[in-house]
Every structure is written in structure tokens, then in C-alpha cells.
C-alpha positions as CSV (number, residue, x, y, z in Angstrom):
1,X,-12.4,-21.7,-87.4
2,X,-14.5,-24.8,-86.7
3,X,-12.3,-26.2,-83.9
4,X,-12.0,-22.5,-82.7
5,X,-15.7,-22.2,-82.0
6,X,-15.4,-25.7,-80.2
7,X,-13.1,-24.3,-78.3
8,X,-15.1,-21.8,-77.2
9,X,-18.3,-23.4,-76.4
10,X,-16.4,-26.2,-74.5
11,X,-14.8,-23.0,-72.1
12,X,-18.3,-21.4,-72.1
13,X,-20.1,-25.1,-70.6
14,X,-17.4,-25.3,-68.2
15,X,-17.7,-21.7,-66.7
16,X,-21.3,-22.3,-67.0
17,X,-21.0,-25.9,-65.0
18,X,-18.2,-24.5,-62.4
19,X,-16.5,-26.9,-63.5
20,X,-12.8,-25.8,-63.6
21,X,-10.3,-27.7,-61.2
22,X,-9.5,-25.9,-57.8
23,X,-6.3,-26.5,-56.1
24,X,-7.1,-26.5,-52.8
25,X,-3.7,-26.1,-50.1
26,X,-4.0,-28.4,-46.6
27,X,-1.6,-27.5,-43.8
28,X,-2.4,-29.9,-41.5
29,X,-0.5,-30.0,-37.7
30,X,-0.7,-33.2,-35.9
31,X,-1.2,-32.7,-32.1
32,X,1.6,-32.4,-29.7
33,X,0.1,-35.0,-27.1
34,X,1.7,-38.6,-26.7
35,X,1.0,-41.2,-28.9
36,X,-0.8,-38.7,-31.3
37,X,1.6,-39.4,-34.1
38,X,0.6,-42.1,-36.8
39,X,1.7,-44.0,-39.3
40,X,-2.2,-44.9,-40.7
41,X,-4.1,-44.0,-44.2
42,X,-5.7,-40.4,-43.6
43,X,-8.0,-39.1,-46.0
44,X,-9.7,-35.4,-46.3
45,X,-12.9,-33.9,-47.2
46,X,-13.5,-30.5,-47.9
47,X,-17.2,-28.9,-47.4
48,X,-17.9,-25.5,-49.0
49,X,-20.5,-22.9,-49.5
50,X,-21.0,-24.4,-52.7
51,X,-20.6,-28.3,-52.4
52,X,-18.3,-30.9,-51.3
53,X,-15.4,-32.7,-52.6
54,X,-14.1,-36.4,-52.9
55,X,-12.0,-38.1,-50.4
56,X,-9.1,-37.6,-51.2
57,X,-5.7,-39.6,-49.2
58,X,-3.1,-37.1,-47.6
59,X,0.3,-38.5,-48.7
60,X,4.1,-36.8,-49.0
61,X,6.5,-39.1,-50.7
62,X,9.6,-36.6,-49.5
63,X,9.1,-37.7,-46.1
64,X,7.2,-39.8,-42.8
65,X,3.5,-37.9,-42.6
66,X,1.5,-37.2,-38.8
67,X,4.8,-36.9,-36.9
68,X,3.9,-35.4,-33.4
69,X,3.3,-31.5,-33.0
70,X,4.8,-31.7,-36.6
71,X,2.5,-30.2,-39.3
72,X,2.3,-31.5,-43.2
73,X,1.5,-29.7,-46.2
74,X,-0.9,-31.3,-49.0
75,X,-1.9,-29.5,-52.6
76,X,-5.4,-31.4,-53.4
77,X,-6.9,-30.9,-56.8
78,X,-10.5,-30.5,-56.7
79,X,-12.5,-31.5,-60.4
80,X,-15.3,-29.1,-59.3
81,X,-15.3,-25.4,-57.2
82,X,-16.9,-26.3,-53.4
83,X,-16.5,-22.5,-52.8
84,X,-15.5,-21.1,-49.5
85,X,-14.3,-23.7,-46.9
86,X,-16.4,-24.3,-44.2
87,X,-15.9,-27.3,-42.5
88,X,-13.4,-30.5,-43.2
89,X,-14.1,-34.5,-42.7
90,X,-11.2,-36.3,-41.8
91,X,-11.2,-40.1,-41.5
92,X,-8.5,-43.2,-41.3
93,X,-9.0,-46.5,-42.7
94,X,-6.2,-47.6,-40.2
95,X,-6.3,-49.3,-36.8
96,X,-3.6,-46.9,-35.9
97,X,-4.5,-44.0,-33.6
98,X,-4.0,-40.7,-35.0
99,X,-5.1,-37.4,-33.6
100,X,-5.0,-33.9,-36.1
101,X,-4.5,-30.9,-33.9
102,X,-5.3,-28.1,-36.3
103,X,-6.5,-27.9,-40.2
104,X,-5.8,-24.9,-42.5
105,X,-7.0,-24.4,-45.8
106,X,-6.8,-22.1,-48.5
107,X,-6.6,-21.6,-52.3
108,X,-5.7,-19.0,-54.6
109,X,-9.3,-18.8,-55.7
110,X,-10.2,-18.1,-52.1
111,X,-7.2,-17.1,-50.5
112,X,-8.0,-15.9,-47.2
113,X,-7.0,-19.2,-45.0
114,X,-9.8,-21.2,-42.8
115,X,-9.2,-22.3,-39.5
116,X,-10.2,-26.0,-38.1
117,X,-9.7,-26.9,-34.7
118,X,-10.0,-30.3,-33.3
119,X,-11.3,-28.5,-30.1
120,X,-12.5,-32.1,-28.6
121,X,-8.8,-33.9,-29.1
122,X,-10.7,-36.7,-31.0
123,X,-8.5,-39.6,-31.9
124,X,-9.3,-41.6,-35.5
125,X,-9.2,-45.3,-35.3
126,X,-10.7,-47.9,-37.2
127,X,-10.3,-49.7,-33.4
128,X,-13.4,-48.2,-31.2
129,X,-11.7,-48.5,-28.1
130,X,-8.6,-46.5,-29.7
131,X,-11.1,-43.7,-31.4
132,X,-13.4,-43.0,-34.5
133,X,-13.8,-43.5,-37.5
134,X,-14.2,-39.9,-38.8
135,X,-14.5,-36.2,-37.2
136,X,-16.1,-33.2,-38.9
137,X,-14.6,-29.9,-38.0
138,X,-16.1,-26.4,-38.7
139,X,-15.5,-22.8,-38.7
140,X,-17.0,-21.6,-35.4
141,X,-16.9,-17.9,-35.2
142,X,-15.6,-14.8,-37.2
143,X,-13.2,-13.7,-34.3
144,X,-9.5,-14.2,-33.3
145,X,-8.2,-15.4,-29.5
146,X,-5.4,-14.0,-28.2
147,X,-3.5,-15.8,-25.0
148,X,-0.5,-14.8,-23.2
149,X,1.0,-16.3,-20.3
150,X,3.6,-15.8,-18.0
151,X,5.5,-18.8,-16.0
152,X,6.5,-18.2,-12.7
153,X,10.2,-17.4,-11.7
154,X,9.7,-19.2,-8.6
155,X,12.2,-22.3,-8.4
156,X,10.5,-25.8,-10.7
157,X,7.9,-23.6,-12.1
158,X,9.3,-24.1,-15.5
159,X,8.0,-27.6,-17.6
160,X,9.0,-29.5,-20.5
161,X,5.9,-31.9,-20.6
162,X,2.6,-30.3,-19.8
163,X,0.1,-29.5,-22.5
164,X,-2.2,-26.9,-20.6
165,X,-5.9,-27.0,-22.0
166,X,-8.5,-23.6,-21.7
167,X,-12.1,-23.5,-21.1
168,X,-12.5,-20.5,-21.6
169,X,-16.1,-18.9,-20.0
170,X,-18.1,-15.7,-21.0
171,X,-21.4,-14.0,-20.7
172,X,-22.3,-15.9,-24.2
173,X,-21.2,-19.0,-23.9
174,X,-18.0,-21.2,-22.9
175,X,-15.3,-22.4,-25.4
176,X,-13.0,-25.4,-25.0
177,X,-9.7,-24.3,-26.3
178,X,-6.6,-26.5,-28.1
179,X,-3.5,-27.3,-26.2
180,X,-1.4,-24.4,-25.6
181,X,1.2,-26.4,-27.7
182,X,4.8,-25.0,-26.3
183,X,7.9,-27.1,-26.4
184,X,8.6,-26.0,-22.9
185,X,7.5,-22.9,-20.7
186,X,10.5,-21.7,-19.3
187,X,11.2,-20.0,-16.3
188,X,9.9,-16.5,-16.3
189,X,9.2,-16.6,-19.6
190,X,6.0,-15.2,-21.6
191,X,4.4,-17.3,-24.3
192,X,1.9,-16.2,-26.7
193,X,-0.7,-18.1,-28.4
194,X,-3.5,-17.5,-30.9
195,X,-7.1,-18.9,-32.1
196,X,-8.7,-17.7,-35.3
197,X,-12.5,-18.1,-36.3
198,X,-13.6,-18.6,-33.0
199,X,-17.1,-18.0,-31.4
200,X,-17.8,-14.5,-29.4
201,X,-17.9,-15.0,-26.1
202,X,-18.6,-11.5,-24.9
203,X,-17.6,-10.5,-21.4
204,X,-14.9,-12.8,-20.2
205,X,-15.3,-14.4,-17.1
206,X,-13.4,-17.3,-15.7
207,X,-11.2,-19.8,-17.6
208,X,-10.3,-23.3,-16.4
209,X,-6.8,-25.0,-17.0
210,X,-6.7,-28.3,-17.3
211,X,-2.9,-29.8,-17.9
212,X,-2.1,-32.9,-20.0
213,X,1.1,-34.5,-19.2
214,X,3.2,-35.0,-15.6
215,X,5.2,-31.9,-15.8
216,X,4.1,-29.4,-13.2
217,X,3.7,-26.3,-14.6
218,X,3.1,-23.2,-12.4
219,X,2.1,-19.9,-14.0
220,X,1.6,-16.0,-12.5
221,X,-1.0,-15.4,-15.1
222,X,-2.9,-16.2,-18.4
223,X,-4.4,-12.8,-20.6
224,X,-6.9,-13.9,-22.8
225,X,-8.2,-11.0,-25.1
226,X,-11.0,-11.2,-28.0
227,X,-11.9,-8.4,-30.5
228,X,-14.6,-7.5,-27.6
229,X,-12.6,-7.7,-24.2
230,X,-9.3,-8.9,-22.5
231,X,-9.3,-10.2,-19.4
232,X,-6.3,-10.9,-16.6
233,X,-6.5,-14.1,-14.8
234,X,-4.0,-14.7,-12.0
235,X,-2.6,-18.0,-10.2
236,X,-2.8,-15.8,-6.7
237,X,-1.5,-18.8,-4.7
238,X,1.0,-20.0,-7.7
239,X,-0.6,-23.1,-7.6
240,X,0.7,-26.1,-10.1
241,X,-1.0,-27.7,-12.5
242,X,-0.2,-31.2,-13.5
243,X,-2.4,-34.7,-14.0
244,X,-0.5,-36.0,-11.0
245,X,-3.4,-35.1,-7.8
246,X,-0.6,-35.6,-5.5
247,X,1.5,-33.1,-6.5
248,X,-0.6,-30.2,-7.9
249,X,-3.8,-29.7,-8.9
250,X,-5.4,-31.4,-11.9
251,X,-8.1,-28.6,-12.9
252,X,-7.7,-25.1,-11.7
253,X,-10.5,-22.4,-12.2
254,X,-9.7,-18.9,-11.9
255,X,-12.1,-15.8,-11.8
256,X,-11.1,-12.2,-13.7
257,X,-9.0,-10.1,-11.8
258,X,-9.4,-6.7,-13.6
């Protein structure tokens, strides 16, 4: 009876305390550009509405971790309850450059999944001239963004190595989006993309593509729809994008067309 009671009032302080172990889930993609792969020591922080964890290293003994456009899945085990998610810390002890493309977490204590973006393409390094040290991401909106585009059927419209970037511009503000990570945009074809947890941006107005990679890539149009609008842009004069100046353009702005 003793023991029992013990029992009891040792489950009681911990409730009380909040301090029961959380397993927290980590789905971590690394980005698709070149050389964002890594071999290094990563480590992750969670921030919540109630606290903050430890460092803790990301690891997988079944097989090599940060492989390009590749993403890794982590279970860590939190001594105390954070709370909700709200933003990561992620840092390298490594002089190897390594650049995370997207974050996911989740638990079954607060299942619904949180979204972190490395919106910036930061690269960690323990080297300064290779990157930093250690990015924060955070949850930046409430709302989902929705992208569809269409590649050209017009003859060498199609690429297998361009990584198109979106700024993204609205009547509340302008958003810098991820790579539209696709293995390759084929010839006529429509690829779909999404964003969760973004900012509102209200009334669309112009987005800018700005490609990564030599590929040309020439598109008709790119839809980019929010919970509040959706918008049509078109490439009118099928221009290319590429990073080579000589043989497309580098940056292309286009205006709404509906």
C-alpha cells in the first residue's frame, strides 16, 4: 500500500512538472541544389509554445543521412513537453557544407505536422566562407500555397537541371518561395507543388522566377492560388529561364493575367 501511494504521488509531481517524455518525429528533406548533400554532424532544436528542448544529433545507423533532394526521418525523445512546434534551430559542428531544404515535425501528442522552410537556402558550415554556423526556422503563416505549372511543348522547353525559385508579390507583402524541387519538367507536362503555413499575401500580383542550375527551362504558365485568391501568370513570349545570360534570361518577372 506504501509503495502504491509512492507510486501515485511520483505520477502526480510528474503531471504536475510536465514532465513526461515527448517523442517528437523529424522528417527532414535535404535540398535538391548541387553540393547540398553532406556528410557533417547535424544537430536539431525544437522551440515550442511551452519551452525548448536540448540539442539533440540527427543520426540513422540503416543508412548515409543528407543525401541530395533525399529526405531522413528521426524519432527524438524529448525529457520535458516544449508544446506546439514553432520554430527549429539547426546547426553543424562540421566544416562540411550542408543545406536542409524543408523540416517537418510532429508527435502524437500534437499531431497535426509543422512546416519549416529554409526560404533563404542557407548553407551550415563551421567554414564562414562555405556558410553558418546555425539557422532558426519558424512557422510563418496559417495558410497553404498552391503552384501549378505547365512546360511548354515547344521543341527544348523541357529540363532536367533547373531549380526554378518564386518570389511571390501581393498587396501584403512579398514571399520568397523554396525551389520548385522537380526531377525534371517534361515537355508539356503540368507539375504541382505545395507550401503549408505560409504568410497571407492578399491580392496576388506579380511573381519573379529566378532558376538555379544551366538547364533552360521554358514554361506557358505558373497558377499560384492561396486560401484568398489564385492568380494566372503567363510566359507570353515563352521566354527561358536559366543562370546562363547568354542563353535565356536569368530573372523573369511576370504581372497577373486574369
Amino acid at each position: 500500500m506504501v509503495c502504491l501511494m509512492k507510486l501515485v504521488m511520483v505520477f502526480v509531481v510528474m503531471v504536475v512538472e510536465g514532465t513526461f517524455a515527448v517523442t517528437y518525429n523529424i522528417d527532414l528533406m535535404t535540398a535538391p541544389s548541387e553540393h547540398a548533400e553532406s556528410d557533417g554532424r547535424v544537430y536539431i532544436r525544437i522551440h515550442g509554445t511551452k519551452g525548448s528542448t536540448t540539442w539533440y544529433h540527427l543520426d540513422r545507423s540503416d543508412r548515409n543521412d543528407f543525401r541530395r533532394g533525399e529526405s531522413d526521418i528521426y524519432k527524438v525523445v524529448s525529457s520535458t513537453d516544449v508544446g506546439v512546434p514553432t520554430c527549429i534551430s539547426i546547426k553543424t559542428t562540421s566544416d562540411d557544407a550542408f543545406e536542409p531544404f524543408w523540416v517537418k515535425v510532429y508527435s502524437s501528442a500534437y499531431p497535426e505536422q509543422k512546416y519549416f522552410y529554409n526560404l533563404k537556402a542557407k548553407r551550415l558550415s563551421t567554414t564562414a566562407s562555405k556558410g553558418v554556423r546555425e539557422i532558426k526556422l519558424c512557422v510563418v503563416g496559417e495558410g497553404s500555397i498552391y503552384i501549378a505549372s505547365q512546360t511548354s511543348s515547344k521543341d527544348h522547353a523541357d529540363s532536367k537541371n533547373v531549380l526554378p525559385r518564386l518570389v511571390i508579390e501581393g498587396a501584403k507583402g512579398k514571399l520568397e518561395l523554396p525551389y520548385l524541387h522537380q526531377r525534371s519538367f517534361k515537355k508539356g507536362a503540368i507539375d504541382t507543388f505545395q507550401y503549408h503555413e505560409m504568410q497571407d499575401l492578399g491580392e496576388l500580383k506579380a511573381i519573379t522566377v529566378d532558376p538555379r542550375g544551366d538547364d533552360a527551362w521554358t514554361f506557358d504558365y505558373i497558377i499560384v492560388t492561396t486560401a484568398t485568391d489564385s492568380a494566372v501568370f503567363r510566359n507570353r513570349y515563352l521566354s527561358p529561364v536559366c543562370t546562363a545570360s547568354s542563353k535565356c534570361k536569368t530573372s523573369l518577372k511576370l504581372s497577373r493575367s486574369n
